[in-house]
Kinemage of the C-alpha trace (Angstrom):
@kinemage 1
@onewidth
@group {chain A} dominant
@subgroup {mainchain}
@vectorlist {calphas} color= white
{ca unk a 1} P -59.844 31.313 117.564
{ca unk a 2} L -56.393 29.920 117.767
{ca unk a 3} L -55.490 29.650 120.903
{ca unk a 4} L -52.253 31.629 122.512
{ca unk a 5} L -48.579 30.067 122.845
{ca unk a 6} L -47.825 29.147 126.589
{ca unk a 7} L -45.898 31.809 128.409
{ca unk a 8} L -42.026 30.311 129.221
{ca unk a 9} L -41.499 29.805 132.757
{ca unk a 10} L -39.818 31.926 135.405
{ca unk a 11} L -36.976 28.969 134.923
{ca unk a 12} L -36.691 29.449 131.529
{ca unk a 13} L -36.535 33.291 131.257
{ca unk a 14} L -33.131 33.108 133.802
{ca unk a 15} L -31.453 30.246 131.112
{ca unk a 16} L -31.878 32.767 128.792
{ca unk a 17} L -30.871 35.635 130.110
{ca unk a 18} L -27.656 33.560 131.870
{ca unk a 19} L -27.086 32.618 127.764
{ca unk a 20} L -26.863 35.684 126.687
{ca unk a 21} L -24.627 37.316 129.354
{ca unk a 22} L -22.298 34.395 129.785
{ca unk a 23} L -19.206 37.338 128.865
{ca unk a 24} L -20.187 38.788 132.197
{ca unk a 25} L -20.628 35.134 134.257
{ca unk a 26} L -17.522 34.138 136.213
{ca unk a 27} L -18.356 31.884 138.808
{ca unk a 28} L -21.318 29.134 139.338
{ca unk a 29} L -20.988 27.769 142.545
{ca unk a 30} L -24.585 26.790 143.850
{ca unk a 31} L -26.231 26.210 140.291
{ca unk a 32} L -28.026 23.269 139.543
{ca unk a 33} L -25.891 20.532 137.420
{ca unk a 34} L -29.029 20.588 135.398
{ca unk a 35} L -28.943 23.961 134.569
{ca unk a 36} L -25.440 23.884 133.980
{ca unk a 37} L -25.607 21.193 131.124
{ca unk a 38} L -28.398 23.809 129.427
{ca unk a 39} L -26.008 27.013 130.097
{ca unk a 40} L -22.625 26.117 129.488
{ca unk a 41} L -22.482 23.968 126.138
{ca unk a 42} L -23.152 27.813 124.653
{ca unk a 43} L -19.672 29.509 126.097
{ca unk a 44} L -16.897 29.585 124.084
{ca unk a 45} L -13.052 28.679 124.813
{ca unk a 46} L -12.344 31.571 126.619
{ca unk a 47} L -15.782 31.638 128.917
{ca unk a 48} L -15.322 28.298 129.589
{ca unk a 49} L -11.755 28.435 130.756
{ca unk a 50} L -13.003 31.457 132.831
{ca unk a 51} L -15.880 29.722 134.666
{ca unk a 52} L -13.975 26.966 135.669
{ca unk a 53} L -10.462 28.665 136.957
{ca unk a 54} L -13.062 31.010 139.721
{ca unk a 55} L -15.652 27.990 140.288
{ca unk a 56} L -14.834 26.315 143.253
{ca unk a 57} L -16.871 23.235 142.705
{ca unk a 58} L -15.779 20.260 140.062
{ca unk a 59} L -17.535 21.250 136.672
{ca unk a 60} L -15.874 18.261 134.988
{ca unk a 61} L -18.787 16.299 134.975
{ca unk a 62} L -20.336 18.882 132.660
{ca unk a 63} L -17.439 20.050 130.867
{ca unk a 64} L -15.381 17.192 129.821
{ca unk a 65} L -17.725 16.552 126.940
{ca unk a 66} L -17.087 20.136 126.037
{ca unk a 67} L -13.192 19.651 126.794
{ca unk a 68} L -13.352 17.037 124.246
{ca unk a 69} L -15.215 19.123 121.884
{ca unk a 70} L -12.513 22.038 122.054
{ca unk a 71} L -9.864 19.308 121.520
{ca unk a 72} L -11.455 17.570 118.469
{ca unk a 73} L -11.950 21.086 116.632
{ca unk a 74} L -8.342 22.232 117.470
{ca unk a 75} L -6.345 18.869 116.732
{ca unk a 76} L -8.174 16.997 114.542
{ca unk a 77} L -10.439 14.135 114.600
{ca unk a 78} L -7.777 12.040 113.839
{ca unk a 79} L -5.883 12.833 116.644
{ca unk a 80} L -8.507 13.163 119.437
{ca unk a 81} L -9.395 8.858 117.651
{ca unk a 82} L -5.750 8.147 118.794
{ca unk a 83} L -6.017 9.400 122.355
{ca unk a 84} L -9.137 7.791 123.090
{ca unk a 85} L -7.223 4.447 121.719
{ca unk a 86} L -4.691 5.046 124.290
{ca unk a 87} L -6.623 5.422 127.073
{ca unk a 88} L -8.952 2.437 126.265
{ca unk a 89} L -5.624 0.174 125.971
{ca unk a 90} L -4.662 2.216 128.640
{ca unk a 91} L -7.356 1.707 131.089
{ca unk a 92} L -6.947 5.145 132.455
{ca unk a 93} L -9.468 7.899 132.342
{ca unk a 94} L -7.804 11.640 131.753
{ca unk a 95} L -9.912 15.170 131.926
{ca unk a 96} L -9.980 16.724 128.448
{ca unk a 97} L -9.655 19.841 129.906
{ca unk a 98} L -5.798 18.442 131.148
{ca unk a 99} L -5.474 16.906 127.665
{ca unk a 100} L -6.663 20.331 125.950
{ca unk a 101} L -4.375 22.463 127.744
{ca unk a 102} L -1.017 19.640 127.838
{ca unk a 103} L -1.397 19.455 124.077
{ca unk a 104} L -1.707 23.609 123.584
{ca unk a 105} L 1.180 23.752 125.601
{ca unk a 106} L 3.902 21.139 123.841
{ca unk a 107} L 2.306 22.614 120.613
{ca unk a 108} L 3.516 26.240 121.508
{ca unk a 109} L 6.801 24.734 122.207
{ca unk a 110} L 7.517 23.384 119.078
{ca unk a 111} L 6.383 26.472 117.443
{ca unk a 112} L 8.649 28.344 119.728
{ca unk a 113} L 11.355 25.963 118.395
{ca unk a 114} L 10.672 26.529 115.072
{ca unk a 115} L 10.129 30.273 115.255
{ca unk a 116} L 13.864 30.021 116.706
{ca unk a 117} L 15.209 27.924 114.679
{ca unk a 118} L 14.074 30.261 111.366
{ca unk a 119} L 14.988 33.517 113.191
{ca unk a 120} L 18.448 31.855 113.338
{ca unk a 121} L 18.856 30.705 109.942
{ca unk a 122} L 17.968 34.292 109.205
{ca unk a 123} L 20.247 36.104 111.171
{ca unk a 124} L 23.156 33.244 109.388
{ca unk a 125} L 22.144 34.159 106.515
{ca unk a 126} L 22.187 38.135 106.580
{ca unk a 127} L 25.313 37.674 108.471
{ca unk a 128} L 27.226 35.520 105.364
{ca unk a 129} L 25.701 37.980 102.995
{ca unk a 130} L 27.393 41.102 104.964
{ca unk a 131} L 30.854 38.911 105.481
{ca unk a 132} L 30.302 38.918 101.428
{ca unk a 133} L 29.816 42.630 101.156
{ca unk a 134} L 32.890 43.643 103.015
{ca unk a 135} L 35.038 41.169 101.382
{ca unk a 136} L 34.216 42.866 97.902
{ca unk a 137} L 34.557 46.364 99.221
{ca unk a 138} L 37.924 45.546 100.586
{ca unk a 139} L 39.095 44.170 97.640
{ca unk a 140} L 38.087 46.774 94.822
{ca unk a 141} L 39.824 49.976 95.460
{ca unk a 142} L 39.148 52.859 93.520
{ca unk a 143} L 41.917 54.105 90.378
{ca unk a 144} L 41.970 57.705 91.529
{ca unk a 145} L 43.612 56.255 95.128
{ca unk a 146} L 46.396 54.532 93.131
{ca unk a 147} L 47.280 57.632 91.318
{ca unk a 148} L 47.602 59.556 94.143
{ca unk a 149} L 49.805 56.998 96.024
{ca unk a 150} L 51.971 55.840 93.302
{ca unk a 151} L 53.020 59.213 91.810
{ca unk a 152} L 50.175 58.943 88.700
{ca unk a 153} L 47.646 61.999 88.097
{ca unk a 154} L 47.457 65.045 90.104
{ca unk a 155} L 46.334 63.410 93.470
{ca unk a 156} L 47.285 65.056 96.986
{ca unk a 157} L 49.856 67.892 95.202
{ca unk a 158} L 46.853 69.622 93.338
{ca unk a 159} L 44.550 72.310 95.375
{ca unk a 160} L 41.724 69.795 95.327
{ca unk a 161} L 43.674 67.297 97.123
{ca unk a 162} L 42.994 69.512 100.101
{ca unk a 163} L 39.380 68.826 101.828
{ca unk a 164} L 40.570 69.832 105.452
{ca unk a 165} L 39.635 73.962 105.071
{ca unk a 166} L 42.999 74.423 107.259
{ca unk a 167} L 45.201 72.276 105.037
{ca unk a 168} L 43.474 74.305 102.049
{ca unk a 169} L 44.065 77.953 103.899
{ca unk a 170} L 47.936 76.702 104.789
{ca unk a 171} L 48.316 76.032 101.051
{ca unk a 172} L 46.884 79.291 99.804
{ca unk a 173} L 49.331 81.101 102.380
{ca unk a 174} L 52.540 79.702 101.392
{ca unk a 175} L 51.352 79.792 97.754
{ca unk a 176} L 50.382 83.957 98.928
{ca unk a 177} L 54.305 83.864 100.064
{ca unk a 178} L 56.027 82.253 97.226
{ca unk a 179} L 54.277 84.922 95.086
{ca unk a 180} L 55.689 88.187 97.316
{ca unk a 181} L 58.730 86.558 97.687
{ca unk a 182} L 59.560 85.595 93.837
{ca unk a 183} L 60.656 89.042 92.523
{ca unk a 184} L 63.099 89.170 95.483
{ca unk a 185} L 64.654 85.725 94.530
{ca unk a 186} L 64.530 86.346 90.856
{ca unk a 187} L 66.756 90.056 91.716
{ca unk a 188} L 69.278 87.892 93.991
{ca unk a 189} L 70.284 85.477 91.209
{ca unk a 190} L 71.203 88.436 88.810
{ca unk a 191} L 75.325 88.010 88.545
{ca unk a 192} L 77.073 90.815 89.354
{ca unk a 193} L 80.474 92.509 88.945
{ca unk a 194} L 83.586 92.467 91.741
{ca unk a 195} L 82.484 96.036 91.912
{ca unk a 196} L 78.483 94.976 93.078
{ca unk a 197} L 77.543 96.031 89.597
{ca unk a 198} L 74.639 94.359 87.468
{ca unk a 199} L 75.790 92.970 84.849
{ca unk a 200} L 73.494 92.164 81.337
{ca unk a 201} L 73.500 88.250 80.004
{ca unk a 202} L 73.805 87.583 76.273
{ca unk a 203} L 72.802 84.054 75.090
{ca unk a 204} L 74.548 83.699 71.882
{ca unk a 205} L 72.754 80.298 70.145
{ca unk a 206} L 74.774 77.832 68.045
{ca unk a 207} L 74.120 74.669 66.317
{ca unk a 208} L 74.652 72.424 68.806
{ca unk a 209} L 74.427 74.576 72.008
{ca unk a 210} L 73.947 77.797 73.457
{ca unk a 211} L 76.551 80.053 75.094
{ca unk a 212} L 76.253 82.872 77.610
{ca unk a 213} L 78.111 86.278 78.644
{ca unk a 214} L 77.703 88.205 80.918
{ca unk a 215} L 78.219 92.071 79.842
{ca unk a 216} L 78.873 94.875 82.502
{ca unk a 217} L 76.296 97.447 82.106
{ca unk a 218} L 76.918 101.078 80.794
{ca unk a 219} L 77.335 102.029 84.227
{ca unk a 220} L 80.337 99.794 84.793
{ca unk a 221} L 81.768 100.505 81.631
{ca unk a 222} L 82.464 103.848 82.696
{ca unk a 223} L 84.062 102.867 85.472
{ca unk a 224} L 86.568 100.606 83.675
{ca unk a 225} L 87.230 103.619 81.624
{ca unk a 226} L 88.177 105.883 84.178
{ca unk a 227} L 90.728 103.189 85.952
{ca unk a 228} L 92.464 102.850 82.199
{ca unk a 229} L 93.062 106.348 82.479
{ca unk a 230} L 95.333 105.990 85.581
């Protein structure tokens, strides 16, 4: 008979549990450094930085080596090489977790500055390409403009000229008015006698022109009848 697997330990139960509900662990004061290099190699960025900004003791003893962990993975193993060069030639030992969060920061920057400097290059460029719109649309000018300024076509003196309702409603009144007052203007400009008489016009046409009298009416010839008779 095989015999049974040994039980884990109290110990060992509460570094597993801790593991698995490091989201919900914020500060460690009081742990054992021991336990602390079993528990905290599992967090994440973001645990990490979370433990350490509410622990009030030192973690960096444990979690420089992680420090330099986070920095390798975000900057390269190249890079992370060239600062531990400079601090061997140096002499000078620097936390990780400084280095981590130094580097983040002038890394932001200069994506800041490039962000900038592309939004501006953008905004240049739409800017140029609107200077080029309205310089085109000032210069073309449409035909049917021209011929309504410069005395071609039918432009403002024809009814569709009119796109203000009032202008259009003033034009159909005085156009209303010429029309009533026509046959009045026509009957004025019939010639009369010295006697207030109508008198009839002949147009008698020739060759090269065209001549006309003016004959009383029947009416008037009467008249000039009578008078011969005194």
């Amino acid at each position: 008979m095989e015999a049974e697997g040994k039980a884990p330990s109290l110990l060992e139960l509460c570094v597993r549990k801790a593991i698995d509900n490091l989201r919900r662990i914020e500060s460690v004061d009081g742990v054992d450094t021991a336990l602390l290099r079993r528990i905290l190699p599992h967090c994440d960025l973001e645990q990490l930085t979370r433990i350490e900004s509410r622990t009030a003791t030192d973690l960096t003893p444990v979690t420089d080596v992680l420090w330099q962990g986070f920095y390798r993975r975000q900057f390269g193993e190249e890079h992370t090489g060239r600062v531990v060069d400079r601090m061997q030639r140096a002499g000078a030992r620097y936390k990780w977790k400084d280095l981590f969060r130094a580097k983040t920061k002038q890394q932001k920057e200069v994506e800041d500055r490039m962000v900038e400097a592309l939004t501006s290059k953008c905004r240049a460029r739409n800017a140029e390409r609107q200077s080029r719109a309205i310089k085109i649309f000032t210069k073309v000018q449409p035909s049917s403009c021209k011929r309504s300024y410069f005395g071609g076509g039918s432009g403002m003196s024809s009814g569709s000229g009119y796109k203000n309702p009032m202008l259009k409603k003033a034009r159909m009144e005085v156009d209303i008015r010429a029309k009533m007052e026509a046959p009045f203007c026509r009957r004025s400009a019939q010639p009369t006698t010295s006697h207030g008489q109508l008198m009839r016009t002949t147009a008698i046409g020739r060759s090269n022109s065209t001549s006309t009298f003016a004959k009383p009416s029947a009416l008037n010839r009467t008249n000039q009848n009578n008078r011969s008779r005194f």
